[in-house]
C-alpha positions as CSV (number, residue, x, y, z in Angstrom):
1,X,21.2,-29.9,14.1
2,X,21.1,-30.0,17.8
3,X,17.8,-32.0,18.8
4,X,14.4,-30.3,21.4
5,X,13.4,-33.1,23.9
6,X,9.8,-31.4,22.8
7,X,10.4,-32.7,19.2
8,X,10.1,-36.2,18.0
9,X,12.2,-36.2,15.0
10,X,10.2,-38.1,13.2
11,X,7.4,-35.9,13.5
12,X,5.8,-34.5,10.6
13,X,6.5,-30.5,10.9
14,X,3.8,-28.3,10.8
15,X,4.8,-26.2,7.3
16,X,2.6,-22.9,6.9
17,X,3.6,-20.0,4.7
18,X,2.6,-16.6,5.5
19,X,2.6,-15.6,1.4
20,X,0.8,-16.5,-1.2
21,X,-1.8,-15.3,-3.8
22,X,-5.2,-16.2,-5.4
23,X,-6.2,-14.9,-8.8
24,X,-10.1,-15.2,-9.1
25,X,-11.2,-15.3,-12.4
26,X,-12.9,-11.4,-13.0
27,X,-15.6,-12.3,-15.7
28,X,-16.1,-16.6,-14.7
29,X,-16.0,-15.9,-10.8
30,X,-16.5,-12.8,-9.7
31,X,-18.8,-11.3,-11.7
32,X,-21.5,-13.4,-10.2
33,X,-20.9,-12.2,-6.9
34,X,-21.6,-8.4,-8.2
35,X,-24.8,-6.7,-6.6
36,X,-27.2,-6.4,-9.4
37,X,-27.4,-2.4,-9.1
38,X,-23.6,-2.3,-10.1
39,X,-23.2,-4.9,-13.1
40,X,-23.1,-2.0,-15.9
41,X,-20.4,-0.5,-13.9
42,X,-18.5,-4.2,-13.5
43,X,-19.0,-5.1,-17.0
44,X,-17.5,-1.6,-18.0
45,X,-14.8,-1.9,-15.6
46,X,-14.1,-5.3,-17.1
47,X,-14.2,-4.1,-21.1
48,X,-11.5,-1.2,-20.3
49,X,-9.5,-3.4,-18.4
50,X,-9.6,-6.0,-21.4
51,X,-8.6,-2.9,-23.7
52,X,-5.5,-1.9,-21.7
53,X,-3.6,-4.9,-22.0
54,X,-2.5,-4.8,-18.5
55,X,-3.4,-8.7,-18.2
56,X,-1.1,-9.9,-21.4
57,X,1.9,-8.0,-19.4
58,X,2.5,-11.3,-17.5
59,X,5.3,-13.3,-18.0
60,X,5.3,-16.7,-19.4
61,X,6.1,-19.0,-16.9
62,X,5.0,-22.7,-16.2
63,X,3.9,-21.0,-12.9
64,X,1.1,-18.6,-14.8
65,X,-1.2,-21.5,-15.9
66,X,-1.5,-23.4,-12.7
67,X,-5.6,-23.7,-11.7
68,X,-4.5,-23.3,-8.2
69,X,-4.7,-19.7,-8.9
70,X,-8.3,-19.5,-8.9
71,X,-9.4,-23.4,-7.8
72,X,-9.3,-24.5,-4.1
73,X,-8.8,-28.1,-5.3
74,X,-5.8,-27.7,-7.0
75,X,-4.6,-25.1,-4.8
76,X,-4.6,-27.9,-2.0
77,X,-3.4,-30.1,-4.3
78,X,-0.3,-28.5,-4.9
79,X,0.1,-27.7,-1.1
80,X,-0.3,-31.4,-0.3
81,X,2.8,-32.0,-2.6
82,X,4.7,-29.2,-1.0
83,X,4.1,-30.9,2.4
84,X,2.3,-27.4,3.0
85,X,-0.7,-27.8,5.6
86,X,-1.7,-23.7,5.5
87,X,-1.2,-20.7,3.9
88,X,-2.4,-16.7,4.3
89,X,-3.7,-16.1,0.6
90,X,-3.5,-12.7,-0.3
91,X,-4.7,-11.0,-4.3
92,X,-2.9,-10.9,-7.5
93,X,-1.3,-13.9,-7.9
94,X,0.2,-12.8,-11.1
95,X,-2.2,-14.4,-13.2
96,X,-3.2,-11.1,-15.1
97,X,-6.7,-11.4,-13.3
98,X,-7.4,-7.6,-11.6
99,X,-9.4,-6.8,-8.2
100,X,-12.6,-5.6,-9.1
101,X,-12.5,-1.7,-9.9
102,X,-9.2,-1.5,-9.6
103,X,-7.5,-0.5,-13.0
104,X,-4.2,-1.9,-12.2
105,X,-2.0,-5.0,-13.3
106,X,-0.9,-5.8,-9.3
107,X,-4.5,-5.8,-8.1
108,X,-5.8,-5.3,-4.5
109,X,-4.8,-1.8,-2.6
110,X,-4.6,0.7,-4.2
111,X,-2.9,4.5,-4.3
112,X,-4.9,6.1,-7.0
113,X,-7.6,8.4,-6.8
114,X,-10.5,6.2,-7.5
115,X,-14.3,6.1,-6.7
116,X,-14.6,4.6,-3.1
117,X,-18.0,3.5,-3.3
118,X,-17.0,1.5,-6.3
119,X,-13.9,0.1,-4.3
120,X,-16.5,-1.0,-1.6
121,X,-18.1,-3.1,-3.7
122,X,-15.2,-4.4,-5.3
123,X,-13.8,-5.6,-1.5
124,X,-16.8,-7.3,-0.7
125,X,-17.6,-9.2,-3.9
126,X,-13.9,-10.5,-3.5
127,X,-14.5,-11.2,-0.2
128,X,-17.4,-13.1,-0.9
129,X,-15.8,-15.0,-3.5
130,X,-12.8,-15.3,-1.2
131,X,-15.0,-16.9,1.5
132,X,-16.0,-19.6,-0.7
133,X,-12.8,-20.2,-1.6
134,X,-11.6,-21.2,1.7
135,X,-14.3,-22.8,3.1
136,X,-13.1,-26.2,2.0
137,X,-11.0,-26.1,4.9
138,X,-10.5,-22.4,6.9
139,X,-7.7,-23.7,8.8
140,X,-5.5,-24.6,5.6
141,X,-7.2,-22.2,3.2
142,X,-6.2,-18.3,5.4
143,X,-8.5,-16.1,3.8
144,X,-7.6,-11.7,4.2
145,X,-10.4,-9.9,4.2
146,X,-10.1,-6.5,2.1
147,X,-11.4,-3.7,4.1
148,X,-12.8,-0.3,3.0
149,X,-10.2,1.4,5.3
150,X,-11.3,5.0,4.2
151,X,-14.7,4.5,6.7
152,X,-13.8,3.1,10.0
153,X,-17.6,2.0,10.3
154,X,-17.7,0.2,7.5
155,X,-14.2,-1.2,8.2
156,X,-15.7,-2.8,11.5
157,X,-18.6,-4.6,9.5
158,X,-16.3,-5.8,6.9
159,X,-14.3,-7.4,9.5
160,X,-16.8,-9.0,11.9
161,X,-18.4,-10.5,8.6
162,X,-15.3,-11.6,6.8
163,X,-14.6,-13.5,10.5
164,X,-17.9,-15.1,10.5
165,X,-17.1,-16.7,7.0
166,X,-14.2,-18.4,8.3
167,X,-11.5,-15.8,6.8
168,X,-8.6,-15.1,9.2
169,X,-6.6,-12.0,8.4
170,X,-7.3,-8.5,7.7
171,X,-5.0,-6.9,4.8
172,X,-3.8,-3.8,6.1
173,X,-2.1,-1.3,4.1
174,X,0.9,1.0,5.5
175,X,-0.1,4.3,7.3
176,X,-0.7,7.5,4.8
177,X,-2.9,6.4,2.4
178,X,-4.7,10.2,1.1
179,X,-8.0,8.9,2.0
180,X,-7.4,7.5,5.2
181,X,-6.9,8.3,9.0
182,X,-4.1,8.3,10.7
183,X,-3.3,5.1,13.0
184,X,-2.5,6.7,15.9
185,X,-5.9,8.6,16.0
186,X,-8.2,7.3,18.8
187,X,-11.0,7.0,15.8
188,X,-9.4,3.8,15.2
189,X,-10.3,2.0,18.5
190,X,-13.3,0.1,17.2
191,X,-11.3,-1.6,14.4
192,X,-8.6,-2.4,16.4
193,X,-10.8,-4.2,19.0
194,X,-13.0,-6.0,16.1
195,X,-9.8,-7.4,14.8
196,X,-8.3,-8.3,18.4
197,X,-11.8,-10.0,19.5
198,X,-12.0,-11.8,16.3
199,X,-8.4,-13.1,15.8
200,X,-8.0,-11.4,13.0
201,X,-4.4,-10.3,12.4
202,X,-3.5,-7.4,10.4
203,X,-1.3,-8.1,7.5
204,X,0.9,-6.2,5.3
205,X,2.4,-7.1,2.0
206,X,5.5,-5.6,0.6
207,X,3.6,-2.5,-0.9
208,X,4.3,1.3,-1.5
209,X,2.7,3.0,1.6
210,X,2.9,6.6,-0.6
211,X,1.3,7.5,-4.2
212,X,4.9,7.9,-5.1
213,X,5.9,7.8,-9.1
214,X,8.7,5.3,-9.4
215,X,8.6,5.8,-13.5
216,X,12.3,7.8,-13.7
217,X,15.2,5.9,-14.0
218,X,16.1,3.2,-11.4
219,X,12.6,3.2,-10.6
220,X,11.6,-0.6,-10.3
221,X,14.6,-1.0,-8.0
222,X,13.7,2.3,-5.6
223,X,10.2,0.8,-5.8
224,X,10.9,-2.8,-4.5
225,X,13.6,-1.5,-2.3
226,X,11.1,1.1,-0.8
227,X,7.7,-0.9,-0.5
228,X,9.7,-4.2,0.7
229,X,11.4,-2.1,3.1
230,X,10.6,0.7,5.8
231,X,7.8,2.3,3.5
232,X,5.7,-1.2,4.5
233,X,6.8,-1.5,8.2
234,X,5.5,2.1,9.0
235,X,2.4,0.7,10.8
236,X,5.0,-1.1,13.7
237,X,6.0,2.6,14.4
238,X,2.6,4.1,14.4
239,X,0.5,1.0,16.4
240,X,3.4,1.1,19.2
241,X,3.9,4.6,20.0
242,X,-0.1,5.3,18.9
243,X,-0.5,3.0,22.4
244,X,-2.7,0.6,19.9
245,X,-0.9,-2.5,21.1
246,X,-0.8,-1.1,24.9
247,X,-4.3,-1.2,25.0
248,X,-5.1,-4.2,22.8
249,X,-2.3,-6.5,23.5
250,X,-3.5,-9.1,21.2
251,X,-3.4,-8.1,18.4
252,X,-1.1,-8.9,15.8
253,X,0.7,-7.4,13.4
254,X,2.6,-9.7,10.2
255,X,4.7,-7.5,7.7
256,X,5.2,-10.2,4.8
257,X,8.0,-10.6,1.9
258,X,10.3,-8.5,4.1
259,X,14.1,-8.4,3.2
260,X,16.9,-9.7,6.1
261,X,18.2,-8.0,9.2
262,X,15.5,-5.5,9.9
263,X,13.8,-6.4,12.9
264,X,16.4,-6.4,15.4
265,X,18.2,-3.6,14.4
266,X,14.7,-1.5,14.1
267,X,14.1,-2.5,17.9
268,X,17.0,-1.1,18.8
269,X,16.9,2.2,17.4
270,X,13.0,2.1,18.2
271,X,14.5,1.8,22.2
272,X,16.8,4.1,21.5
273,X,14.7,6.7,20.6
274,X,12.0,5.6,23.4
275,X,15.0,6.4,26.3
276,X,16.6,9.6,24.8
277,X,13.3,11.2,24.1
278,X,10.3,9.3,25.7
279,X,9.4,11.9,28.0
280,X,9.6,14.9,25.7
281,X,6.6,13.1,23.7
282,X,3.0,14.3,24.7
283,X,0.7,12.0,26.7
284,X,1.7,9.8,28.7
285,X,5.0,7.6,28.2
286,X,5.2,4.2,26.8
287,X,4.7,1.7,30.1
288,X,7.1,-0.6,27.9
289,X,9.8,-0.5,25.8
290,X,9.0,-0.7,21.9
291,X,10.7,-3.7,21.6
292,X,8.8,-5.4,24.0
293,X,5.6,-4.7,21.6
294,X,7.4,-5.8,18.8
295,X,8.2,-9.1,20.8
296,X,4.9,-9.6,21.4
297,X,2.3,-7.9,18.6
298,X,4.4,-8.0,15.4
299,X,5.9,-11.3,13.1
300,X,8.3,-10.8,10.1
301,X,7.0,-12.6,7.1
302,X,10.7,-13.8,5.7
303,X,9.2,-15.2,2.0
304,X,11.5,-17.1,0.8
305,X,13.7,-17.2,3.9
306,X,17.0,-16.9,3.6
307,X,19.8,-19.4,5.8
308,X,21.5,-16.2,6.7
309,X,18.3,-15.5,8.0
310,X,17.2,-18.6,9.7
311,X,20.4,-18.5,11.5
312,X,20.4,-14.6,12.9
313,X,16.9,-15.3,13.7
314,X,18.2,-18.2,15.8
315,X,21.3,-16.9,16.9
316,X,19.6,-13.4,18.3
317,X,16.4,-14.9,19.9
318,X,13.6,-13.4,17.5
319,X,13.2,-16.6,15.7
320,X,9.4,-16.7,18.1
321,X,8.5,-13.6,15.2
322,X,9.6,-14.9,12.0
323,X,7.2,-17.0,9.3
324,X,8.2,-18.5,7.0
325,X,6.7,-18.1,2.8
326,X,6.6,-19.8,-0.2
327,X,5.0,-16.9,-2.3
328,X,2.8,-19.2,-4.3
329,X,2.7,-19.5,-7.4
330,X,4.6,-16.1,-8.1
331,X,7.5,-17.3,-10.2
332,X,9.9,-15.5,-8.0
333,X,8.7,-18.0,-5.3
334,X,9.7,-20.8,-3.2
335,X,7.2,-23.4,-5.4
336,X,8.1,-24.3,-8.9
337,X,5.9,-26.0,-11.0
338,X,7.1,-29.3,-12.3
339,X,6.3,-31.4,-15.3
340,X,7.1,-34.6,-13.9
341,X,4.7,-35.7,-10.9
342,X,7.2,-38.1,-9.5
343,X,9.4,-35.3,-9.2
344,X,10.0,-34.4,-5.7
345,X,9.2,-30.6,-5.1
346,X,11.1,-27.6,-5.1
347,X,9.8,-26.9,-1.6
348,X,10.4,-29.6,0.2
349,X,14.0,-29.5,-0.8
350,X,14.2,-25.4,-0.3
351,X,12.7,-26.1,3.4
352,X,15.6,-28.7,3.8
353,X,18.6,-26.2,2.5
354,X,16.7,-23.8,4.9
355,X,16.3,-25.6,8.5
356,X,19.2,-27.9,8.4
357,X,20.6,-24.6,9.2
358,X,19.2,-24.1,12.5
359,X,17.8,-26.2,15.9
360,X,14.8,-28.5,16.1
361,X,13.2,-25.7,17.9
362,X,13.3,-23.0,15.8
363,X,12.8,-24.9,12.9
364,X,9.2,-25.6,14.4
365,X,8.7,-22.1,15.1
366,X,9.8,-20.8,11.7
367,X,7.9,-23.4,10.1
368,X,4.7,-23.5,11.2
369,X,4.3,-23.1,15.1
370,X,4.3,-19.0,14.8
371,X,1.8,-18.8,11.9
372,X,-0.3,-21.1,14.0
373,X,-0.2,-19.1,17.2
374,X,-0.5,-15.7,14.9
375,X,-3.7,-16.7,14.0
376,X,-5.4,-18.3,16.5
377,X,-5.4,-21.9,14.1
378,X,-6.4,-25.1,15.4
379,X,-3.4,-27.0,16.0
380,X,-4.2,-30.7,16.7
381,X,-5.8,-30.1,13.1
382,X,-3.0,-29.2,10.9
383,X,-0.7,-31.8,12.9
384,X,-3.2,-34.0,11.5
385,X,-3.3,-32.3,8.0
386,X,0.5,-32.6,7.7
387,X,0.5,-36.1,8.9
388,X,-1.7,-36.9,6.2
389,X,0.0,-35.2,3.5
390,X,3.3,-36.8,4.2
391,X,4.9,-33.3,5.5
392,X,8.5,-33.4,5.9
393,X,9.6,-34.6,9.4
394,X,11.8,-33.1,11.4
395,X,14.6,-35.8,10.6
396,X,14.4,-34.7,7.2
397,X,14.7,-30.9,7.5
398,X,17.6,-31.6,9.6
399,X,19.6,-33.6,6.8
400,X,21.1,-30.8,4.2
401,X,20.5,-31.4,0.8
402,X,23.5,-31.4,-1.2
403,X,23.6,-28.6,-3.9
404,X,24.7,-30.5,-6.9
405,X,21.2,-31.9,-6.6
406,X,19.2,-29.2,-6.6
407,X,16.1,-29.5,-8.9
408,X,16.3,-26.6,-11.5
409,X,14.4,-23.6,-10.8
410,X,13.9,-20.4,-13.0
411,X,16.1,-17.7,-12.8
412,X,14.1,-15.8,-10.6
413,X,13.2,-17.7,-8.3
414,X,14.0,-17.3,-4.6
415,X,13.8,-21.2,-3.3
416,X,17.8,-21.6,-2.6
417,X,18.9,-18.3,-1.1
418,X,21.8,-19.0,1.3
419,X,23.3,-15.9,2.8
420,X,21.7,-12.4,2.7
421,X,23.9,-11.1,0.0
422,X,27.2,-11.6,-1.8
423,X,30.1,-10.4,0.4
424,X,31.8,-6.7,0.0
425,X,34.7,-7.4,-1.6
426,X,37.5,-4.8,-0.2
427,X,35.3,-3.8,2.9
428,X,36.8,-4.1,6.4
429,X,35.2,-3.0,9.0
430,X,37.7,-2.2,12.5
């Protein structure tokens, strides 16, 4: 690994992960957080929920059980093993706890007709609880506000509050929700300049964008396929050539748990487009190219990066947009639970298999450096947060692990991915 005269290699590296979830507890945690007027309705909410089973449809996995789900303490306690100084925390960590008023087993945004006033509630308990949650430490602990995003006004409050109580991230569904206005419509402005003034990034998870019904067969696949892929990055499209980014420059945009190889290649035919039919588009052309917005507004959250990855990142100069995940505690994640505590980590020898792939450099941006800048963290903060927690050093993401000694992970999980897929066998390409 070719060595930055920026980099010390015996540096601890800044590790953040743009992924993972909490899982308050519905009855123990948030129920106290309910406005009086609307206990009856939480209470009810919470029997049918109960009565549909949707909680028991988790899988059993030493993952499941972990109190870092729902306990700041133990959530930092796991990161500190991992060598993780900060994560973005989104819902539904897979712990069979819902979001409030949402009659769902994935929690948070939903598709379905449901009552909004209800749902505003729900987002601002959580929120609440949420702002709790992280105030042990703001800078490790990323809380995203949800937003009512049906009612712009009420949007804007939800944001400006959630900032004052030390969250740092908006979560920010894909364009053509029913309920909602289109992103491109000048409506929007207020929002867009509460979350730029505030820091406050807008993220999307892997997520249907349409009430589409997947049930027919194939329909898991076409469903991960289609919400990890263009059905979530619909908002790039829509911010860039809605002049959003034009006229608030910073603010960002993170698309997280995103598959390999799309960013480039949707730049491209983005520019493509922009020169053969720019000027045939009302109002007034685009003073840039889209690329150049993507460059600078929008960050591709690779959970559970891939080498193949790393190295295309590296090797085609986007690696300043890419964050890195750990997708905790989802059992398809980088981080494994282990029964032995002298154990070393799953994660620390993932990030390891990962960055002794690529330069000193881009090994600090992937890392850590991107999230940091992304969110407006404090820097000289987590340098000292990873310093105390023993986060790998550079040296040591530089020396490959060798495979034979991977620890064992589930079947499903993600933490050793090497190249993007397995290679077409009897495809040649002139």
């Amino acid at each position: 690994m070719a060595e930055s005269p920026h980099v010390d290699p015996s540096d601890h590296v800044v590790v953040a992960s743009c992924d993972s979830h909490v899982g308050p507890l519905l009855k123990e945690q948030l129920r106290p957080y309910c406005p009086k007027q609307y206990l009856e309705q939480f209470d009810d909410f919470a029997a049918r929920y109960a009565a549909s089973g949707m909680g028991a449809m988790i899988r059993d996995h030493p993952n499941i059980g972990l109190p870092g789900h729902h306990d700041a303490a133990a959530r930092l306690h796991d990161m500190d093993r991992d060598g993780v100084a900060s994560e973005v925390l989104y819902h539904f960590s897979m712990n069979g706890e819902p979001f409030p008023f949402m009659m769902q087993a994935a929690g948070g945004l939903t598709n379905d007709a449901s009552d909004l006033e209800l749902a505003t509630v729900g987002y601002h308990l959580y929120n609440e609880w949420l702002a709790d949650f992280v105030s042990v430490d703001s800078q490790r602990l990323l809380g995203l506000a949800y937003i009512p995003i049906w009612n712009i006004d009420l949007a804007v409050k939800e944001v400006e509050w959630a900032a004052a109580r030390g969250l740092h991230g908006v979560n920010f569904p894909p364009p053509g929700r029913p309920d909602t206005i289109l992103y491109n419509h000048p409506d929007w402005d207020p929002f867009w300049a509460a979350c730029a003034a505030n820091d406050m990034p807008l993220n999307t998870h892997s997520s249907g964008g349409q009430p589409i019904d997947y049930s027919g067969p194939g329909g898991i696949n076409i469903q991960v396929y289609e919400g990890g892929g263009w059905l979530s990055r619909r908002a790039v499209w829509w911010l860039i050539h809605g002049y959003v980014f034009e006229r608030y420059p910073g603010l960002k945009l993170v698309i997280t748990e995103q598959y390999e190889g799309w960013l480039l290649p949707t730049m491209r035919e983005l520019d493509a487009i922009y020169r053969r039919f720019g000027t045939a588009a009302p109002g007034p052309r685009l003073p840039r190219q889209p690329s150049e917005y993507i460059a600078q507004n929008v960050f591709l959250g690779a959970s559970f990066m891939s080498t193949w990855q790393a190295e295309d990142a590296t090797r085609n100069g986007y690696a300043a947009n890419v964050l890195w995940g750990r997708d905790y505690p989802h059992v398809e994640g980088v981080f494994q639970h282990l029964d032995d505590p002298e154990a070393v980590p799953v994660t620390r020898v993932a990030l390891r298999h990962l960055f002794s792939h690529v330069p000193t450099r881009e090994t600090a941006m992937m890392a850590g450096e991107n999230l940091v800048r992304a969110f407006a963290l404090d820097d000289d903060h987590l340098r000292k947060v990873a310093a105390d927690i023993d986060a790998p050093t550079f040296a040591e993401l530089a020396d490959p692990p060798d495979p034979a000694t991977f620890p064992p992970v589930g079947e499903n999980s993600n933490a050793f991915r090497g190249q993007a897929g397995p290679r077409l066998e009897g495809l040649h390409v002139p």
